[in-house]
VEXGUSE-109019 format. One record per atom (N, C-alpha, C): residue number from 1; x negated, y negated, z; atom name. Coordinates in Angstrom, 3 decimals. Example, Ala and Ser with C-alpha at 12.3 -4.5 7.8 and 13.67 -1.06 7.14 Angstrom:
<pts>
   i        u        v        w at
   1  -13.190    5.690    7.800  N
   1  -12.300    4.500    7.800 CA
   1  -13.200    3.300    7.800  C
   2  -12.850    2.250    7.080  N
   2  -13.670    1.060    7.140 CA
   2  -12.900   -0.030    7.870  C
</pts>
This chain:
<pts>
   i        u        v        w at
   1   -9.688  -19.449   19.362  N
   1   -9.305  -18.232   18.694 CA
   1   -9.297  -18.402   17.171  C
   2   -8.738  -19.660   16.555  N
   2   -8.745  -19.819   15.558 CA
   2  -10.177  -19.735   15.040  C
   3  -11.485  -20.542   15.340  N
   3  -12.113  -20.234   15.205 CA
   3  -12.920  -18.915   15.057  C
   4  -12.739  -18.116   15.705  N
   4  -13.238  -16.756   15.618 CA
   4  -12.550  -15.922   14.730  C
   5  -11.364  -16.620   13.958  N
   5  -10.677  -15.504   13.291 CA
   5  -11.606  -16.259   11.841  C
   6  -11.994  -17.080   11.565  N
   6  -12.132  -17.500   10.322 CA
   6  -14.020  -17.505   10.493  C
   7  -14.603  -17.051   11.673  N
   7  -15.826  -16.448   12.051 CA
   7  -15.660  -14.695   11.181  C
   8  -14.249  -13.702   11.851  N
   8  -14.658  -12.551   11.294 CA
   8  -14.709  -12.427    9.927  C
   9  -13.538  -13.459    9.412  N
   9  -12.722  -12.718    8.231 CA
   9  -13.805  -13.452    7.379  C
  10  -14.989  -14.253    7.223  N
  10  -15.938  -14.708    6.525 CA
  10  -17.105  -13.829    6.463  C
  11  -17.466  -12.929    7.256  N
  11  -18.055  -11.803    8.461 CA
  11  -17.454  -10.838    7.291  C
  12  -16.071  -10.448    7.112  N
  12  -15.795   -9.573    6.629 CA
  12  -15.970   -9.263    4.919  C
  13  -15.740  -11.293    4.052  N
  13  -15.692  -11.379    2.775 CA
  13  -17.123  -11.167    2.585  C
  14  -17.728  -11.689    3.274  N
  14  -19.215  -11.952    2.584 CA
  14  -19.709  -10.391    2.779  C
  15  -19.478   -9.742    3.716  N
  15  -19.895   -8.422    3.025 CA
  15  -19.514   -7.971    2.566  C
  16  -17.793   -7.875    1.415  N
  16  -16.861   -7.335    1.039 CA
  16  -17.806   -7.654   -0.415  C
  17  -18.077   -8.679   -0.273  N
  17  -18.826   -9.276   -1.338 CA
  17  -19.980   -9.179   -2.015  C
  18  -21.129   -8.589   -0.845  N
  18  -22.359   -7.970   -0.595 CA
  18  -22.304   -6.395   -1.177  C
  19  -21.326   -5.857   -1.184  N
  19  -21.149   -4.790   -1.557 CA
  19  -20.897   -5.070   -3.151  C
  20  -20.072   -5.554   -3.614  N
  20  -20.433   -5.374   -5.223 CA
  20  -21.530   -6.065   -5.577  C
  21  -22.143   -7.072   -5.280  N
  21  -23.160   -7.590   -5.811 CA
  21  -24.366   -7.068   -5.744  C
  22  -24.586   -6.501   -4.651  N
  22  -26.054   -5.808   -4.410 CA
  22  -26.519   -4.800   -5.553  C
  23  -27.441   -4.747   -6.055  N
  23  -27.898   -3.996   -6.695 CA
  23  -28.119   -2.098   -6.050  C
  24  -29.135   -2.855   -5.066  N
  24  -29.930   -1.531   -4.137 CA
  24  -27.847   -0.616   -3.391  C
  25  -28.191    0.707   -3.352  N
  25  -27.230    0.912   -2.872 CA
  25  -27.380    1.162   -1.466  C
  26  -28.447    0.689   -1.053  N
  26  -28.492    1.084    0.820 CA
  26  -28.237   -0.490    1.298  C
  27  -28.389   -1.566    0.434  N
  27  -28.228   -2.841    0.950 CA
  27  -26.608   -2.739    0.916  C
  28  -26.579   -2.339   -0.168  N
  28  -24.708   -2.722   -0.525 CA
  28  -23.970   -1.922    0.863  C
  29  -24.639   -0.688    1.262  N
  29  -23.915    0.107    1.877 CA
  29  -24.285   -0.667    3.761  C
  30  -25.221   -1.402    3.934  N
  30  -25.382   -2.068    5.365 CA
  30  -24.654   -3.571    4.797  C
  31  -24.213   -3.710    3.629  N
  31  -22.813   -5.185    3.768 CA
  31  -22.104   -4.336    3.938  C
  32  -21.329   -3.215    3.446  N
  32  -20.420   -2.807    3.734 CA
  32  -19.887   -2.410    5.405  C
  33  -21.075   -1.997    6.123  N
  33  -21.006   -1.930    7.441 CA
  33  -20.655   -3.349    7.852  C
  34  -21.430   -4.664    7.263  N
  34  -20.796   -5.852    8.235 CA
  34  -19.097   -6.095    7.576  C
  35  -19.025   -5.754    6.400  N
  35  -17.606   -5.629    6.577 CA
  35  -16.187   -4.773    6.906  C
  36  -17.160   -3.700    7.644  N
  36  -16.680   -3.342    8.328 CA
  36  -16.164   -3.867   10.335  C
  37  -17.583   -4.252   10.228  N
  37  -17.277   -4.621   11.560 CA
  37  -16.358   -6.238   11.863  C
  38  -16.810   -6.716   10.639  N
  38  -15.663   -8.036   11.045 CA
  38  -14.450   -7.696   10.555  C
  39  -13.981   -6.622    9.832  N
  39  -12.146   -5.988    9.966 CA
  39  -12.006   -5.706   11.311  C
  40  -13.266   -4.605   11.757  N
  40  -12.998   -4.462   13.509 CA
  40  -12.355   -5.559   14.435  C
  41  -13.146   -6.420   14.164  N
  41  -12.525   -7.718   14.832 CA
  41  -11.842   -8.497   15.033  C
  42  -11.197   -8.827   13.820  N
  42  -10.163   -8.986   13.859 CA
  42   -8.894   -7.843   13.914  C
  43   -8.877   -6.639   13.998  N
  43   -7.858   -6.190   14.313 CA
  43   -7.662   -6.227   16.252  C
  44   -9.161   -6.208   16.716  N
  44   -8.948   -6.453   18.231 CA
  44   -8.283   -7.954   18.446  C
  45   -9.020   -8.730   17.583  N
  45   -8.044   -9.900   18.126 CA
  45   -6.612  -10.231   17.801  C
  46   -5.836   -8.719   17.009  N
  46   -4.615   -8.798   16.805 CA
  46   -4.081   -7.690   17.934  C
  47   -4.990   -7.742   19.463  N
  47   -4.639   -6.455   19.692 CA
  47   -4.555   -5.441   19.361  C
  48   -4.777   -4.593   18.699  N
  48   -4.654   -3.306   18.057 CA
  48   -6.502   -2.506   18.453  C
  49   -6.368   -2.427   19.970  N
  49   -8.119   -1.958   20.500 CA
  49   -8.285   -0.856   19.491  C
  50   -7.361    0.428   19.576  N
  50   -7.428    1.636   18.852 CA
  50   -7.851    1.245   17.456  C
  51   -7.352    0.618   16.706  N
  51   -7.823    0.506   15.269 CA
  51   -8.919   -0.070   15.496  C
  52   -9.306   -0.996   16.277  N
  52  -10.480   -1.695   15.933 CA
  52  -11.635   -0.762   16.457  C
  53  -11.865    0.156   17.077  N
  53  -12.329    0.520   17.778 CA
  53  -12.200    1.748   16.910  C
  54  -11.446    2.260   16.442  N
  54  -11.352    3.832   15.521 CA
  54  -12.244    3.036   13.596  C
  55  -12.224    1.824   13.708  N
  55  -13.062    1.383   12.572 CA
  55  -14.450    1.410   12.719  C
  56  -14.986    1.023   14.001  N
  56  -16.417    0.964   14.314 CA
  56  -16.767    2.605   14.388  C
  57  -15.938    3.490   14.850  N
  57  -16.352    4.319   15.126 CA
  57  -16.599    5.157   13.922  C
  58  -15.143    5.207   13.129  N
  58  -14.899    6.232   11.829 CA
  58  -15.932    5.512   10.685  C
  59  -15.440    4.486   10.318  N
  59  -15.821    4.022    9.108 CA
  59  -17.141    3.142    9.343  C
  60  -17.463    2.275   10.277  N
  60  -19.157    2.262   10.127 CA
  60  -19.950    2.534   10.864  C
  61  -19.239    3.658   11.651  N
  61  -20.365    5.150   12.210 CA
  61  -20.397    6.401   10.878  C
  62  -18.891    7.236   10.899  N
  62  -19.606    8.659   10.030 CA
  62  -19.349    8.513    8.971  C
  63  -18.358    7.567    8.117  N
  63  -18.041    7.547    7.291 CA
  63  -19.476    6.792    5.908  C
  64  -20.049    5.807    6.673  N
  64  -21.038    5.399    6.245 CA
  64  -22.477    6.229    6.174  C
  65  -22.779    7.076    7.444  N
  65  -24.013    7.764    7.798 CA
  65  -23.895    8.765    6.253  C
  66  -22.320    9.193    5.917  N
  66  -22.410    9.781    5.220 CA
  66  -22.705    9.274    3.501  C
  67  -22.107    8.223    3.441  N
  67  -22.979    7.540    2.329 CA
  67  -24.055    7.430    1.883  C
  68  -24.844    6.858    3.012  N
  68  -25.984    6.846    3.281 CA
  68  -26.976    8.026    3.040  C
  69  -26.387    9.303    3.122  N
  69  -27.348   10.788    3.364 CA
  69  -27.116   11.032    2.154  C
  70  -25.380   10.763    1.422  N
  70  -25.298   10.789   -0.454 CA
  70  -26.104    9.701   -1.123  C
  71  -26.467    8.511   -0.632  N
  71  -27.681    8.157   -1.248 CA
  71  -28.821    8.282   -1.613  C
  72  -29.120    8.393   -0.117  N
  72  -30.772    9.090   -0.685 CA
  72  -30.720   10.157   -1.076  C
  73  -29.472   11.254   -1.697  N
  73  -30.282   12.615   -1.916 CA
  73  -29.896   11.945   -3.010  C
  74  -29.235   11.258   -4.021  N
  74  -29.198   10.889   -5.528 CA
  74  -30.084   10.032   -5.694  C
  75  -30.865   10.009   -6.879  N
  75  -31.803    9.492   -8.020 CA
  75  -31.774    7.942   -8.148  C
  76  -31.710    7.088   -7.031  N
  76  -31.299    5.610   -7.205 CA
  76  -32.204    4.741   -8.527  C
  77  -33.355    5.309   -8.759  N
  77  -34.587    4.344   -9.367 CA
  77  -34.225    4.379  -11.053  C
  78  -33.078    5.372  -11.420  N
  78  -33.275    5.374  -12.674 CA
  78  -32.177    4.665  -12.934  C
  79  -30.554    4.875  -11.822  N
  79  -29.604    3.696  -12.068 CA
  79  -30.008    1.796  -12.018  C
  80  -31.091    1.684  -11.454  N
  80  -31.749    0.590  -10.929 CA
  80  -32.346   -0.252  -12.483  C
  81  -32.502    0.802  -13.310  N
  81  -33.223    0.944  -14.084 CA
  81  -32.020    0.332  -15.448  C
  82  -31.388    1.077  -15.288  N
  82  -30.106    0.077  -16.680 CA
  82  -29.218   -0.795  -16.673  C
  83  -29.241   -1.306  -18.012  N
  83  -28.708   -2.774  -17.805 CA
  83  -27.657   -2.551  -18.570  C
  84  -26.377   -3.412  -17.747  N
  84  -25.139   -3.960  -17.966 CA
  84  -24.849   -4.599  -19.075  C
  85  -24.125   -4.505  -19.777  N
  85  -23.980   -5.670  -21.272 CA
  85  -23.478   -6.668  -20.751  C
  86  -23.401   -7.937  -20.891  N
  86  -22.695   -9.217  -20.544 CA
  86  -21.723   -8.973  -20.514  C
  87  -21.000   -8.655  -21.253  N
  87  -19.617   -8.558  -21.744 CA
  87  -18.615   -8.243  -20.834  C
  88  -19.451   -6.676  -19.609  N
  88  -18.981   -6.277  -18.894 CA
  88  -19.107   -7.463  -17.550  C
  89  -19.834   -7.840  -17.427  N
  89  -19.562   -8.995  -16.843 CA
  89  -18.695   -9.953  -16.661  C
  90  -18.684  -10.593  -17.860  N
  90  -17.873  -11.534  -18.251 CA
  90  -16.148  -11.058  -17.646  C
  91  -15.820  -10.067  -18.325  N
  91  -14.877   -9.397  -17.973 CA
  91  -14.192   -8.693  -16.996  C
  92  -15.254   -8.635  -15.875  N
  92  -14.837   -8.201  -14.304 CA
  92  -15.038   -9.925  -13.609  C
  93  -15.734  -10.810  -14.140  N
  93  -15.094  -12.460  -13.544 CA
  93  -13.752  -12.284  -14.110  C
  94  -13.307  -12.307  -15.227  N
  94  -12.518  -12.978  -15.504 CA
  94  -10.816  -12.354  -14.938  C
  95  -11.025  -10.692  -14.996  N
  95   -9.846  -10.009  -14.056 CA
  95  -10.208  -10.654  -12.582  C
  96  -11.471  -10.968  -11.952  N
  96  -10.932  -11.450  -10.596 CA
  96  -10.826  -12.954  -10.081  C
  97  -10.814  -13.353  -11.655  N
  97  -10.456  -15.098  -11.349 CA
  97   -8.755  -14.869  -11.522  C
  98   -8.577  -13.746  -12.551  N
  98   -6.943  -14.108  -12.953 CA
  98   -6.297  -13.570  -11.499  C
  99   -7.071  -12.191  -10.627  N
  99   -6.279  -11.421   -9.416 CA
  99   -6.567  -12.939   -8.513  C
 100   -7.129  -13.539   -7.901  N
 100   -6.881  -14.896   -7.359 CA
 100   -6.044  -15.415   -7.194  C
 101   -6.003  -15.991   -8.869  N
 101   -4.749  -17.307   -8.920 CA
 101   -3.591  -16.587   -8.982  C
 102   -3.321  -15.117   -8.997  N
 102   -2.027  -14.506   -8.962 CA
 102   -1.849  -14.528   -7.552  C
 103   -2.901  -14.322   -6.640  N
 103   -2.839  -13.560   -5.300 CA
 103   -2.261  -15.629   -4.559  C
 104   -2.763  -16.620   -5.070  N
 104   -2.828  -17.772   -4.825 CA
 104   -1.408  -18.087   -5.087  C
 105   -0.649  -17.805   -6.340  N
 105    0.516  -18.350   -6.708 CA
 105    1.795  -17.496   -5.868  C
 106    1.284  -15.943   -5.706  N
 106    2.362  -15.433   -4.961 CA
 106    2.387  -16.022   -3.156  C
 107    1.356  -15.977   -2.370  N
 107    1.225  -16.587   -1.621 CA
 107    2.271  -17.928   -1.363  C
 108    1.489  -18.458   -2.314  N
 108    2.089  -20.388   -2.054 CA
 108    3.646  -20.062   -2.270  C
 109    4.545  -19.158   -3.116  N
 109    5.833  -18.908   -3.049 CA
 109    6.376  -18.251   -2.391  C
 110    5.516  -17.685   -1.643  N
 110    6.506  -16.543   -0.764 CA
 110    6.760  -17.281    0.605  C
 111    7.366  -16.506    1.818  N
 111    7.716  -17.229    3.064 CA
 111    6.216  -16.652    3.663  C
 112    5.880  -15.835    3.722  N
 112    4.857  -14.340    4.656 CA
 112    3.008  -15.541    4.285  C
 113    3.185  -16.478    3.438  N
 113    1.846  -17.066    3.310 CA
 113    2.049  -18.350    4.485  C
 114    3.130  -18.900    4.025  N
 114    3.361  -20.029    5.072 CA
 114    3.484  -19.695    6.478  C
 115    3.675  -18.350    6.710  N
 115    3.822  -17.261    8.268 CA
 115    3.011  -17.176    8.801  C
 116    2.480  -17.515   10.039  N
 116    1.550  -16.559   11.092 CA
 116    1.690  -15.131   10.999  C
 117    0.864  -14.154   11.248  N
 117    1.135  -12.851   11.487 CA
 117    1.762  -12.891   13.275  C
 118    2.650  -11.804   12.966  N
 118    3.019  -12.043   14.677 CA
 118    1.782  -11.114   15.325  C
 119    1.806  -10.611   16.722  N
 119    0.875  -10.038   17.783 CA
 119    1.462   -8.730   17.919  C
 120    0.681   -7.884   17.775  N
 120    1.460   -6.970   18.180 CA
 120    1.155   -6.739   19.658  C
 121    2.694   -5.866   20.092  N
 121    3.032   -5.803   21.493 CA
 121    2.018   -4.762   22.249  C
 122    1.573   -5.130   23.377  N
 122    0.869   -4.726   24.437 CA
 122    2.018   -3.316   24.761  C
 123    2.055   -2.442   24.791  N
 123    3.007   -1.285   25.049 CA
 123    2.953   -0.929   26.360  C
 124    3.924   -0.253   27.236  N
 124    3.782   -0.380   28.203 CA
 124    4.172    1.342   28.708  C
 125    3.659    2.862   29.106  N
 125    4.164    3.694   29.185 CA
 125    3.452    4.770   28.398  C
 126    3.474    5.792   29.096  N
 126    2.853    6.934   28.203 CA
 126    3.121    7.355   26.927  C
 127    4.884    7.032   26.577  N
 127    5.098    7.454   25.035 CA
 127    4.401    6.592   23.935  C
 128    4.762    5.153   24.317  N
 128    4.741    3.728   23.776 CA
 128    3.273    3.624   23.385  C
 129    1.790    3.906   23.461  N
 129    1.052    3.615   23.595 CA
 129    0.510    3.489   21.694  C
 130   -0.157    2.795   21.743  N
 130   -1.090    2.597   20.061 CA
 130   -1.533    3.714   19.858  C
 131   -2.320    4.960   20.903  N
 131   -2.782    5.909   20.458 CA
 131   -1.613    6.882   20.328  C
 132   -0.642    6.895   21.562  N
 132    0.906    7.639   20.805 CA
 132    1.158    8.028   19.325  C
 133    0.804    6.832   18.889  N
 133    2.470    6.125   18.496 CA
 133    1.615    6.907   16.722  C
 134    0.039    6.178   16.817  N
 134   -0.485    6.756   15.768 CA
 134   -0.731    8.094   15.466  C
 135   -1.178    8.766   16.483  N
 135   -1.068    9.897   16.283 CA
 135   -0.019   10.744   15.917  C
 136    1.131   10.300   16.338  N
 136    2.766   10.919   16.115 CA
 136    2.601   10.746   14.707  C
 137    2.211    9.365   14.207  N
 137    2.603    9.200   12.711 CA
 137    1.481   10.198   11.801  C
 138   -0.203   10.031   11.878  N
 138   -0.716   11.158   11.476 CA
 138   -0.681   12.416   11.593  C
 139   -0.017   13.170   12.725  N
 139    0.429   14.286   12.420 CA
 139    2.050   14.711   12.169  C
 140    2.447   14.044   11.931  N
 140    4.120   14.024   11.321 CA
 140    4.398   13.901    9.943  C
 141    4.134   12.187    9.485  N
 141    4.320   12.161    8.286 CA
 141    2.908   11.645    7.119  C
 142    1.952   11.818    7.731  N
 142    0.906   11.687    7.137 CA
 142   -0.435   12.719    6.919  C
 143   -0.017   13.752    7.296  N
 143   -0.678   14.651    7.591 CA
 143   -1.339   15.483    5.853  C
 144   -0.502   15.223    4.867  N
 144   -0.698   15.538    3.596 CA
 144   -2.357   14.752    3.269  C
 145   -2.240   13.375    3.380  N
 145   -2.795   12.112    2.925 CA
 145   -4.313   12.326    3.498  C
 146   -4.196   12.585    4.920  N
 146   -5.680   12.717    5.765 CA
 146   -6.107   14.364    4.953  C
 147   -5.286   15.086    4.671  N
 147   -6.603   16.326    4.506 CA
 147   -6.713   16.355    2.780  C
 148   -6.219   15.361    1.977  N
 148   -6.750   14.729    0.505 CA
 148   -8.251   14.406    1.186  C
 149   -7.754   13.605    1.596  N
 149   -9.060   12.773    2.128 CA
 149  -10.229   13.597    2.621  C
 150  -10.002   14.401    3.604  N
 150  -11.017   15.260    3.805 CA
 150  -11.718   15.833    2.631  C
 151  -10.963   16.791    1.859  N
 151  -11.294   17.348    0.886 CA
 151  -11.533   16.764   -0.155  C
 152  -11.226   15.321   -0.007  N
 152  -12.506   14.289   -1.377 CA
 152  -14.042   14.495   -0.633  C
 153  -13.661   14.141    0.201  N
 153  -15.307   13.553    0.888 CA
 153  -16.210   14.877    0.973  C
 154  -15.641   15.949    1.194  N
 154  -16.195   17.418    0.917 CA
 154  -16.800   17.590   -0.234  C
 155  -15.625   16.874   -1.536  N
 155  -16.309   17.636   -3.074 CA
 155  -17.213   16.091   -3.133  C
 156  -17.279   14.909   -2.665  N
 156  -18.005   14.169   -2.856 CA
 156  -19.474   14.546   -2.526  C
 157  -19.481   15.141   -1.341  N
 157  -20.617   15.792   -0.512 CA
 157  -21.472   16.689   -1.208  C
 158  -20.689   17.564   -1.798  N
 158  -21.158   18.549   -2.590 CA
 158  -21.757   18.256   -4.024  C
 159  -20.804   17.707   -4.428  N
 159  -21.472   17.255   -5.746 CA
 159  -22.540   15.982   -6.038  C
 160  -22.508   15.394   -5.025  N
 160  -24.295   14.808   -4.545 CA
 160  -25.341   15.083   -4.424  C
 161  -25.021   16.599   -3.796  N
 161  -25.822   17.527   -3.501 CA
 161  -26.485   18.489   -4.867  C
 162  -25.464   18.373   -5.645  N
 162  -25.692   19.386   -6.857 CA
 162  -26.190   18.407   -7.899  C
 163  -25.735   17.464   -7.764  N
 163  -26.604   16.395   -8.570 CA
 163  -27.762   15.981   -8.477  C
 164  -28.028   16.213   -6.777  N
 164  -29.346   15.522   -6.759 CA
 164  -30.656   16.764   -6.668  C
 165  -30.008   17.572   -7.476  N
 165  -31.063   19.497   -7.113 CA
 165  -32.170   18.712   -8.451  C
 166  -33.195   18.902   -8.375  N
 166  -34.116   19.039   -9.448 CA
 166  -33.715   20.459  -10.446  C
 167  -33.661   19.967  -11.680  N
 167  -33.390   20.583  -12.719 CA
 167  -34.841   22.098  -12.615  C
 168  -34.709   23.569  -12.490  N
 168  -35.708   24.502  -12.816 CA
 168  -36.219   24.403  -14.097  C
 169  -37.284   24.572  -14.302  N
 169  -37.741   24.383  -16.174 CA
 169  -38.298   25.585  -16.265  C
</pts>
C-alpha cells in the first residue's frame, strides 16, 4: 500500500508540475488530467470511493472537456509566440523555493507531519453514507460556494467565446 501511495502522489506532482511548465496549453491541460487522476487515487485508497470517483468523473471528465473546447476556440499561436523576461522567472523560483522550506519547517514542527492520516470510516446505514453525508453538506451549508462556481465557469465560457470571435473589418 505504501508503495502505491507514493506511486499516485508522484502520478499526481509530476503532473501538478506538467501543468505549469508546459508551454502548449492542451499538453498542460492532459498533465493536468494525470493529476487529476492520481488525487483520484489516492482518495480511494483513503476510502473515500465517492470523492475519488466524483474526481474522475467531474474534474477530468467535464470540467477539463471544458477547458479543452476554451482552448481551442482562443488564439494559442500568438501567446506561444511571447517571451517572458527572466526576471519573471527568477522570481516565481524563488517564491516557490521560499513556499517549500516554509511548508518543510512547519511540517517538521508540527505534530500532523510526524502523523499518519487516519482512514476514514466505512459507514454503515442509509443516513451515514459518504454520499449522505456530502450531499447534506452541499446543499445546507455550501450551497452559496457551488453556484459562484457555476457562474465563474459560465462567464469563463463566454468570454472565450467573445474573445475568440474574429474581429469584422
Amino acid at each position: 500500500m505504501t508503495f502505491l501511495f507514493y506511486l499516485f502522489a508522484a502520478m499526481a506532482l509530476i503532473g501538478g508540475v506538467g501543468v505549469v511548465v508546459n508551454k502548449n496549453p492542451v499538453s498542460a491541460a492532459f498533465a493536468m488530467i494525470l493529476s487529476f487522476l492520481g488525487l483520484a487515487a489516492l482518495f480511494i485508497q483513503l476510502n473515500a470511493y465517492l470523492v475519488g470517483i466524483l474526481q474522475i468523473l467531474v474534474y477530468a471528465g467535464a470540467i477539463m472537456v471544458l477547458f479543452l473546447f476554451i482552448i481551442m476556440l482562443m488564439n494559442v499561436e500568438e501567446e506561444e509566440k511571447r517571451k517572458f523576461p527572466i526576471v519573471n522567472a527568477l522570481g516565481g523560483s524563488g517564491v516557490a523555493i521560499a513556499f517549500a522550506i516554509l511548508l518543510a519547517t512547519v511540517l517538521k514542527r508540527s505534530e500532523i507531519g510526524n502523523a499518519g492520516l487516519p482512514r476514514l470510516s466505512v459507514a454503515e446505514g442509509p443516513g451515514n453514507s459518504d454520499v449522505h453525508r456530502i450531499g447534506e453538506l452541499l446543499f445546507s451549508h455550501y450551497w452559496f460556494p457551488i453556484q459562484m462556481v457555476g457562474i465563474l465557469l459560465l462567464v469563463a465560457t463566454v468570454g472565450a467565446v467573445v474573445l475568440s470571435k474574429k474581429q469584422l473589418k
